[in-house]
C-alpha positions as a LaTeX table, in Angstrom:
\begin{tabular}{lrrr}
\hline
Residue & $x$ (\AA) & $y$ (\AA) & $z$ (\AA) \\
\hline
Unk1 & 0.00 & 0.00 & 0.00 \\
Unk2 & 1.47 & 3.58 & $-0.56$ \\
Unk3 & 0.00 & 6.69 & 0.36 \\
Unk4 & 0.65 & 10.10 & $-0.78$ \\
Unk5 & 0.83 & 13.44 & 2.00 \\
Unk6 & 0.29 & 16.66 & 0.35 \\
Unk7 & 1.36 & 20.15 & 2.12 \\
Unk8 & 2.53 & 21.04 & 5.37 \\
Unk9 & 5.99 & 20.98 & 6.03 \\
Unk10 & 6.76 & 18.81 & 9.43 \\
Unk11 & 5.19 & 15.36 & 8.22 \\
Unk12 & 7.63 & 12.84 & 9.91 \\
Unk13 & 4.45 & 11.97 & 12.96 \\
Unk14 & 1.85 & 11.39 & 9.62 \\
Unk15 & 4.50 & 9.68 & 7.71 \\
Unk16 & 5.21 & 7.38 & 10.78 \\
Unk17 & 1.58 & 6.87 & 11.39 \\
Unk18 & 0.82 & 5.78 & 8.78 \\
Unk19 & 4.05 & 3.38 & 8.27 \\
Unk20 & 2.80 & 1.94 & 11.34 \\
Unk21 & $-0.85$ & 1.02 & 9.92 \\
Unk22 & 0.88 & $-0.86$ & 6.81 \\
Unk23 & 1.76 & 1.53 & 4.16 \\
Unk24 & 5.20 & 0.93 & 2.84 \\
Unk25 & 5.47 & 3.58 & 0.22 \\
Unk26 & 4.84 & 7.22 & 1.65 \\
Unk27 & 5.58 & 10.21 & $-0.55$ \\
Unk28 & 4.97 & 14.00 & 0.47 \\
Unk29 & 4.28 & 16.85 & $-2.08$ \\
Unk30 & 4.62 & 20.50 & $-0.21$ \\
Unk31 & 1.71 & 21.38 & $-2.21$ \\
Unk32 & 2.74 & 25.37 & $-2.50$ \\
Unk33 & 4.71 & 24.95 & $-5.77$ \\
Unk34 & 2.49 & 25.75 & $-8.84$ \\
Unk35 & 4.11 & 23.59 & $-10.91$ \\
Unk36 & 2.68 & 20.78 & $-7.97$ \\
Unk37 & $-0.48$ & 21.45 & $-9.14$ \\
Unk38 & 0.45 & 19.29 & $-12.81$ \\
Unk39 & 1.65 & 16.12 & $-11.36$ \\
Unk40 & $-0.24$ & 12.89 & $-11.38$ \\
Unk41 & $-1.39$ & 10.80 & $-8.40$ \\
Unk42 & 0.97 & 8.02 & $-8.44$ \\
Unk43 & $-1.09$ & 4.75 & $-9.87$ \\
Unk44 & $-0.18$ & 2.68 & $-6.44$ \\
Unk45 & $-1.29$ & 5.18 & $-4.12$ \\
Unk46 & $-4.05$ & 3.74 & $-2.25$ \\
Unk47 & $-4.79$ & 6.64 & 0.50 \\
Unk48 & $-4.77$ & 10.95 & $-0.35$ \\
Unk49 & $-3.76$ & 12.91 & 2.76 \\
Unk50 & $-4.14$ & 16.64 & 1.91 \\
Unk51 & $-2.95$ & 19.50 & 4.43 \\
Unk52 & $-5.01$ & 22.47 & 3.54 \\
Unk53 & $-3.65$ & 24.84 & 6.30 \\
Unk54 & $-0.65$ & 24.45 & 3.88 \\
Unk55 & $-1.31$ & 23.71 & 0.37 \\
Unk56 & $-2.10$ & 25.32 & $-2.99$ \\
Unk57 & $-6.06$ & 25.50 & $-2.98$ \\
Unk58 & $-6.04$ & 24.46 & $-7.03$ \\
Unk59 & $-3.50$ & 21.65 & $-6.21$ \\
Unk60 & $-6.34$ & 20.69 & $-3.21$ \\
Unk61 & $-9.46$ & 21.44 & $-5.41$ \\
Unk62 & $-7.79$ & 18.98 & $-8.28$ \\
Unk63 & $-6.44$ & 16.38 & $-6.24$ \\
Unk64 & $-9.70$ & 15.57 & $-4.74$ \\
Unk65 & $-11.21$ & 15.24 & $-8.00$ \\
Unk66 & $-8.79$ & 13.10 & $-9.26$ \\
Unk67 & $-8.67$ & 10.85 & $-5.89$ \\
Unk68 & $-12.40$ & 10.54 & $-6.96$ \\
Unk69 & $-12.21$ & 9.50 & $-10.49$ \\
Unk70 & $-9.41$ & 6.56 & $-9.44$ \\
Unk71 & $-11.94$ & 5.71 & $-6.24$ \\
Unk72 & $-9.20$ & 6.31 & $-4.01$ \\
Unk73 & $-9.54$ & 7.74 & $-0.42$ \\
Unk74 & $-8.86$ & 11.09 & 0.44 \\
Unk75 & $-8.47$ & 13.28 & 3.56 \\
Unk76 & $-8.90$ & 16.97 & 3.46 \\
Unk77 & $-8.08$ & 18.21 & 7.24 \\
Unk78 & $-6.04$ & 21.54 & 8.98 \\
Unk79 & $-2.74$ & 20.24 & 10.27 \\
Unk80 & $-4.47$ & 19.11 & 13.72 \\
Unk81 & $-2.93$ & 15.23 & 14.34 \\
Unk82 & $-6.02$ & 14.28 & 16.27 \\
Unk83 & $-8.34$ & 15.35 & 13.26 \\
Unk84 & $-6.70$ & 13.49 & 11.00 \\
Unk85 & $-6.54$ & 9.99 & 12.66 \\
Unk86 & $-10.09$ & 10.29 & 13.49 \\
Unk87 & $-10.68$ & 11.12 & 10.05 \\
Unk88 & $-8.63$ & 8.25 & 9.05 \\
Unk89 & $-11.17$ & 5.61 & 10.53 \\
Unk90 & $-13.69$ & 5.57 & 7.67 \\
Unk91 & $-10.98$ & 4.43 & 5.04 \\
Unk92 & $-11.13$ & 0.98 & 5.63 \\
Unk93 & $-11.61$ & $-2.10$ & 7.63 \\
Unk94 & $-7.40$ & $-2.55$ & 7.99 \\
Unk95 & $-7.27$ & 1.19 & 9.39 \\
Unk96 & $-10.21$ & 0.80 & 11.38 \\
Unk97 & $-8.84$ & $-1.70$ & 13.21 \\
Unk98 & $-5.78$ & $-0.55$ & 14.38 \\
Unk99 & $-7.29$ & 3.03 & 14.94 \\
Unk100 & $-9.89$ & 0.85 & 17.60 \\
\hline
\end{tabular}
C-alpha cells in the first residue's frame, strides 16, 4: 500500500503513522509549488492525505477530483494530528482496526 501526504511541512508523525498502519510507500508533495499542481497521483497510491492549512487551494481542489475518479480515499483536514486519525477511521476495515 502507498499513500501520498500533500502540504505542510513537518510530516515525519503522519508519515510514521501511517508506516505503522501498513503503508510501505509514503511520498509527500509540499503542495505550494504551482508547478505541484500538474503532477499525477501516483497509480499505487491507495490513500490521499491533503494539508489544507498548507497547500495550494487548485492543487487541493484537483487532487480531490482526481482521488475521486481513481476511487481512491482522500483526507482533506487543517494540520491538527487528532483530526486526522479520526478522520482516518472511515478508510477501511485494515485502518479501522488498528485506529480501535
Amino acid at each position: 500500500m502507498a499513500a501520498l501526504i500533500i502540504g505542510g511541512d513537518r510530516v515525519a508523525v503522519y508519515m510514521n503513522y501511517l508506516q505503522r498502519l501498513g503503508y510501505a510507500t509514503i511520498r509527500h508533495w509540499n503542495g505550494r509549488k504551482k508547478s505541484e499542481c500538474h503532477r499525477q497521483i501516483p497509480v499505487d497510491t491507495s490513500l490521499v492525505v491533503i494539508l489544507i492549512d498548507h497547500v495550494n487551494h487548485g492543487l487541493a481542489k484537483k487532487t480531490r477530483r482526481t482521488a475521486k475518479k481513481c476511487a481512491c480515499p482522500s483526507s482533506s483536514s487543517g494540520s491538527a494530528w487528532d483530526n486526522s486519525a479520526r478522520r482516518w477511521r472511515a478508510f477501511g476495515p485494515e485502518i479501522g482496526h488498528q485506529l480501535a
